[in-house]
C-alpha positions in Angstrom: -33.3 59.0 6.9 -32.4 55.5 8.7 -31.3 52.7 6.9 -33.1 49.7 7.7 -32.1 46.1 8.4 -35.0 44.3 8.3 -34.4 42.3 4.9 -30.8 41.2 5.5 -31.4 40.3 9.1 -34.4 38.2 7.5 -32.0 36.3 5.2 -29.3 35.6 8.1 -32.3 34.1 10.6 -33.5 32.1 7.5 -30.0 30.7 6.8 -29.7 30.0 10.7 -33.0 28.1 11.0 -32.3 25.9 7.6 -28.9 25.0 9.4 -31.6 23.9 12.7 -33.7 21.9 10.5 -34.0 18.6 12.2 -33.0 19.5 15.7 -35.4 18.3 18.4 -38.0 20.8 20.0 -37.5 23.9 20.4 -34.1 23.9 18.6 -35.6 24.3 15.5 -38.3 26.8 15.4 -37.3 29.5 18.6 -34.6 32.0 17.9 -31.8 32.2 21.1 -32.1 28.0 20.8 -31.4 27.8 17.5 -28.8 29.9 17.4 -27.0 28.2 20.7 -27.6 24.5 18.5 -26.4 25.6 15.3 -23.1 26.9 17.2 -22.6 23.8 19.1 -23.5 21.6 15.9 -20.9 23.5 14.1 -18.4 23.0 16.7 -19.2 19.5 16.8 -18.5 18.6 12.9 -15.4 20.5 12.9 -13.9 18.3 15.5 -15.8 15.6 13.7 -14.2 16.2 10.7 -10.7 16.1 12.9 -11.8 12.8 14.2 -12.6 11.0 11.3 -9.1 11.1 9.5 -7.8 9.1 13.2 -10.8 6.9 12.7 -9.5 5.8 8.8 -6.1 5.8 9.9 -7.4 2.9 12.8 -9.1 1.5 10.2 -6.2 1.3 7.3 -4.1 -0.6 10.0 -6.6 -2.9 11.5 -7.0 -4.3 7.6 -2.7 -4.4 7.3 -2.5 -6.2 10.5 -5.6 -8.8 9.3 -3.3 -8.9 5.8 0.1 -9.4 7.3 -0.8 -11.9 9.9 -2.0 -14.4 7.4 1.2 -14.4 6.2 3.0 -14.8 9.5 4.4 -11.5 9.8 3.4 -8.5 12.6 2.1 -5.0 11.4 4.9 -3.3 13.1 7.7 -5.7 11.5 5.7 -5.0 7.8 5.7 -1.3 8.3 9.7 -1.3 9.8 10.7 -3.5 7.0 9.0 -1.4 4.5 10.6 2.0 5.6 14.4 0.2 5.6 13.7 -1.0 1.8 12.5 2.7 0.7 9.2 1.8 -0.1 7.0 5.1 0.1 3.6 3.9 0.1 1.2 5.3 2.4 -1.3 3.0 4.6 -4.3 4.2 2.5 -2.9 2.7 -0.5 -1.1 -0.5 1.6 -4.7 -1.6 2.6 -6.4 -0.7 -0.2 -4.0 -3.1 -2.2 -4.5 -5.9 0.6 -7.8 -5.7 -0.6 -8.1 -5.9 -3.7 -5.1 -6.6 -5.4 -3.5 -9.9 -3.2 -0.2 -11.1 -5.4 1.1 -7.8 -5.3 0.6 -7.2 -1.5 2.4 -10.5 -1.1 5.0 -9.4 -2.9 5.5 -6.0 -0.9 5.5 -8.8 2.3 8.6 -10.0 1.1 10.3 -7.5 0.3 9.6 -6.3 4.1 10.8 -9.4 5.2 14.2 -9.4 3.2 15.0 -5.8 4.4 
């Protein structure tokens, strides 16, 4: 006697189709479409996911170079400065102090300047 596939293949087109769910026309509801969108939509987010760690890293500086200039110093000079005193602190946590913690962030300006 065969074994039949008809219940599994069921779940794997149902999981396919929910991952279609608000594609335009046909890409949601006709089977060699929605497979050929949900393949390219999953290609897409993996690189998006690549591509959104540069786009916070451009963000993070933008905000240090805003910070620094106000206080008369470049972004590059802050960063160089910062490596030659030994000060480990990544640009995540740089503009996230810029932000919202000012005395301290003018206090990591000078020692950037002194080294």
């Amino acid at each position: 006697m065969r074994t039949r596939s008809a219940v599994y293949t069921r779940q794997k087109k149902k999981k396919i189709f929910r991952l279609a769910k608000g594609s335009y026309a046909t890409k949601k509801n006709r089977w060699r479409m929605v497979v050929q969108q949900v393949e390219r939509s999953l290609a897409y987010a993996y690189v998006g996911r690549k591509d959104n760690k540069a786009n916070f890293r451009t963000l993070w500086i933008v905000r240090l170079n805003a910070a620094v200039r106000q206080e008369g110093i470049s972004y590059n000079r802050f960063i160089s400065g910062l490596k030659k005193a030994n000060v480990a602190i990544d640009r995540k946590m740089l503009a996230e102090i810029a932000v919202n913690d000012n005395p301290a962030f003018k206090q990591l300006i000078e020692i950037a300047k002194s080294a």
